[in-house]
C-alpha positions in Angstrom: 1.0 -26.7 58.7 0.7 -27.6 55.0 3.4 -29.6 53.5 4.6 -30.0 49.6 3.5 -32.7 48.0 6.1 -35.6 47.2 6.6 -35.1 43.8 7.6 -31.3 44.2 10.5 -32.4 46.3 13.0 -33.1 43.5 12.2 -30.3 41.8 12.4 -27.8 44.9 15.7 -29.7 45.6 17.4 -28.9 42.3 15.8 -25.5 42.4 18.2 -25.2 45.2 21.1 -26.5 44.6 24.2 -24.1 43.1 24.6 -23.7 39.7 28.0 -25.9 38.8 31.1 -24.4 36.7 29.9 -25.9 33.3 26.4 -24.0 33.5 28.8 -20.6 33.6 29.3 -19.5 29.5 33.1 -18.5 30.6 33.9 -21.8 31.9 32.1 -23.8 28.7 34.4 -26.0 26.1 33.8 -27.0 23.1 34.7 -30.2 22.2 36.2 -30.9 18.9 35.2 -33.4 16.3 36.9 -35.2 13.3 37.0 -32.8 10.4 36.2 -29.6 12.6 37.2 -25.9 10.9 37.7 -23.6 13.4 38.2 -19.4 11.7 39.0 -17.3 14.2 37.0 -13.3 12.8 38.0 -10.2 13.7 40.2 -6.8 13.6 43.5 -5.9 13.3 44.2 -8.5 16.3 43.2 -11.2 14.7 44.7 -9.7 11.1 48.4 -9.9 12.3 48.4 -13.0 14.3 47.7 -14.9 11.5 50.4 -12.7 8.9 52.7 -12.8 12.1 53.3 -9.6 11.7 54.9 -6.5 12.8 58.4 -9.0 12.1 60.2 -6.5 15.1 57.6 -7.8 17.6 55.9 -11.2 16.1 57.4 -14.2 15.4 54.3 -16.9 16.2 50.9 -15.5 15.9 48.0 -17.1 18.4 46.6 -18.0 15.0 49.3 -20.5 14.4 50.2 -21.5 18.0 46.6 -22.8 18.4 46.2 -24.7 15.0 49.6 -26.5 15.9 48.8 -27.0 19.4 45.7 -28.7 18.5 47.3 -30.7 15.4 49.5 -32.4 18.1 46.1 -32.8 20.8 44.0 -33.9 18.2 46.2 -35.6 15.4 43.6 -38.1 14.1 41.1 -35.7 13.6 42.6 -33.5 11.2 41.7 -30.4 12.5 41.2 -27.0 10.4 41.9 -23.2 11.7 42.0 -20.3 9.7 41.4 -16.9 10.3 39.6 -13.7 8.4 39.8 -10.1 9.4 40.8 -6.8 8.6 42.8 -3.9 10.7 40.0 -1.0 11.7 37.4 -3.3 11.4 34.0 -3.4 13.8 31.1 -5.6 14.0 29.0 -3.3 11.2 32.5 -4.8 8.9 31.6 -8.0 10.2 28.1 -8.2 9.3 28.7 -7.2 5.7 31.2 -10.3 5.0 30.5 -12.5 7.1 28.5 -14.8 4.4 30.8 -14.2 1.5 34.4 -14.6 3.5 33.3 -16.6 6.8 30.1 -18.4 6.3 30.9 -19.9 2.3 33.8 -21.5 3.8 31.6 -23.9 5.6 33.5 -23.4 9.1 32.0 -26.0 11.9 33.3 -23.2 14.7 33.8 -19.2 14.5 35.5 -17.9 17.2 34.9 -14.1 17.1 36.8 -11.5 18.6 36.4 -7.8 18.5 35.6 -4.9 20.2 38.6 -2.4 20.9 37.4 -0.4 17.4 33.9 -0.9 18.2 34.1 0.9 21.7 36.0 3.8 20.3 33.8 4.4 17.5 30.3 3.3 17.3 27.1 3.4 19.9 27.5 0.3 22.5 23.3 -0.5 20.9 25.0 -0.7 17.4 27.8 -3.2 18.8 25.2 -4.8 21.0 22.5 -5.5 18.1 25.0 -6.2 15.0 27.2 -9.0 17.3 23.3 -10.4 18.1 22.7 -10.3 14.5 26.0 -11.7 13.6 25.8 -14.7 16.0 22.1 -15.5 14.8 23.7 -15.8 11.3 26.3 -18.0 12.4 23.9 -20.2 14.4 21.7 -20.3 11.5 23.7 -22.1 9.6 24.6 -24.6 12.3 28.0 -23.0 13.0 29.4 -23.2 17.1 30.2 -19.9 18.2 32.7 -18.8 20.6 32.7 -15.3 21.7 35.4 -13.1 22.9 35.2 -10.4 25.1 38.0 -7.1 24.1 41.4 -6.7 25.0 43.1 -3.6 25.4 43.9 0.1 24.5 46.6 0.5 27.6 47.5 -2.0 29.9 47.7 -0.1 33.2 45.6 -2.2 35.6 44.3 -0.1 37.4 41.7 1.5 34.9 43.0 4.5 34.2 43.9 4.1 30.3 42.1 6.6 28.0 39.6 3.9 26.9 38.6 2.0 29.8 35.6 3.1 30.8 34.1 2.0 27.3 36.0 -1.1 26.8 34.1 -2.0 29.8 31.2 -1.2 28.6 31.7 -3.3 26.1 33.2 -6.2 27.3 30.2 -6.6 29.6 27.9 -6.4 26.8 29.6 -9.6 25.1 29.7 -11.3 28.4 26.0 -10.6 28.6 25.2 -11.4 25.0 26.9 -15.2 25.4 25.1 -15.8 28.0 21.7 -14.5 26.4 22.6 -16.6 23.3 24.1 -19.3 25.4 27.3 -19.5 23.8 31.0 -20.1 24.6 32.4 -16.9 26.6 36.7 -16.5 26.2 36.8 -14.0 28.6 40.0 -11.9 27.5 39.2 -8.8 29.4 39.1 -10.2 32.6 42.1 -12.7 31.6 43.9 -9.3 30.7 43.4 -7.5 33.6 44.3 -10.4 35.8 47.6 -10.7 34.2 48.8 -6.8 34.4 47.8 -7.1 38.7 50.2 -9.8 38.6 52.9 -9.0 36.0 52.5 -4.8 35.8 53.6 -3.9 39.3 54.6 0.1 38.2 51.1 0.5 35.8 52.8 1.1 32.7 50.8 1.5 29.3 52.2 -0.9 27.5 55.0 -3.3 27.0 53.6 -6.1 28.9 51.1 -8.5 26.4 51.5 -5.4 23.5 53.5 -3.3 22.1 51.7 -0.1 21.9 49.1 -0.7 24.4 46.7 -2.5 22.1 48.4 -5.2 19.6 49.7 -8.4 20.8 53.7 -9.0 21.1 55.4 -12.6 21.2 54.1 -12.9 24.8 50.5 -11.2 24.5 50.0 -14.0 21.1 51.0 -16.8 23.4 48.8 -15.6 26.7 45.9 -15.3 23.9 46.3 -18.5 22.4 46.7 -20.3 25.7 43.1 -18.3 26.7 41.7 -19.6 23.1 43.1 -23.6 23.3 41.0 -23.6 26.8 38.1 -23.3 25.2 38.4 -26.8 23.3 38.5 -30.3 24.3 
């Protein structure tokens, strides 16, 4: 019978032992430091949570909620958030501004979050290889990332919107990027589809965390920032 030798023991032991909560990308914070700028990038989503706008469905965008939740958390460190994005945008948009409108602002974080165009309109490789691209740009310059997985296009839980099968698609292929690239996951897909099990008992298509299936109301900007103010400490 042979036996390991002694000094493999410890190793073999925490070979074996389960992976804890904060090796898992979706449960990982980041914590924040004095003088930290946090721009949150993306579509339409982001666009109007930080214009607060449609007025008849918008009054307090996630945008806001989160920079004065963490004003109050944090008030001695004097904490920046901003936000850059366009309606209609994908990550090919992204890509092209992200030096001139993200980068020369000399964020410390960028939380991106996108995807609902992108699965509509372009190959899943060209999402998967341009948010790669986009993250090693980021990272390059010493910036924390934080990367959100897609919302919505319908909020019937049960996976029969129009889109779901590719939103999907794509969410998985941010959850899989994060953790290739070890990076923060805010996982809003799952956080979405949780939410309409428990709150969208007749599977309607919108009305619930949107307006029209796919942009945020009062209640879908607070459920988004409460997702996004998780993620720091």
């Amino acid at each position: 019978m042979r036996f390991l030798p002694l000094l493999a023991l410890p190793a073999l032991c925490l070979a074996l032992l389960p992976i804890s909560a904060a090796d898992d990308v979706a449960d990982r914070q980041v914590e924040l430091k004095k003088g930290d700028k946090i721009i949150f990038f993306g579509d339409s989503l982001t666009e109007l949570a930080g214009k607060e706008a449609p007025k008849e469905h918008v009054k307090k965008g996630y945008v806001r909620i989160v920079r004065d939740a963490l004003k109050e958390k944090h008030k001695d460190k004097n904490i920046e958030v901003d936000w850059v994005a366009t309606g209609g945008h994908t990550v090919p948009d992204l890509l092209k501004r992200v030096d001139k409108d993200v980068i020369a602002k000399k964020p410390t974080i960028v939380v991106i979050q996108i995807g609902c165009n992108d699965a509509r309109r372009i190959p899943k490789d060209t999402f998967k290889k341009g948010l790669e691209e986009l993250i090693d740009k980021l990272q390059k310059d010493k910036i924390q990332v934080v990367l959100c997985s897609l919302t919505s296009v319908g909020e019937k839980h049960d996976g029969t919107n129009k889109d779901d099968p590719k939103l999907e698609e794509f969410a998985q292929v941010a959850r899989d990027i994060a953790k290739a690239k070890d990076v923060p996951l805010n996982d809003l897909r799952k956080a979405f589809v949780e939410y309409w099990k428990k709150n969208n008992p007749d599977n309607k298509a919108s009305g619930f965390l949107t307006y029209d299936g796919n942009h945020f109301n009062d209640t879908g900007h607070q459920f988004v920032a409460d997702q996004m103010l998780k993620k720091f400490k």
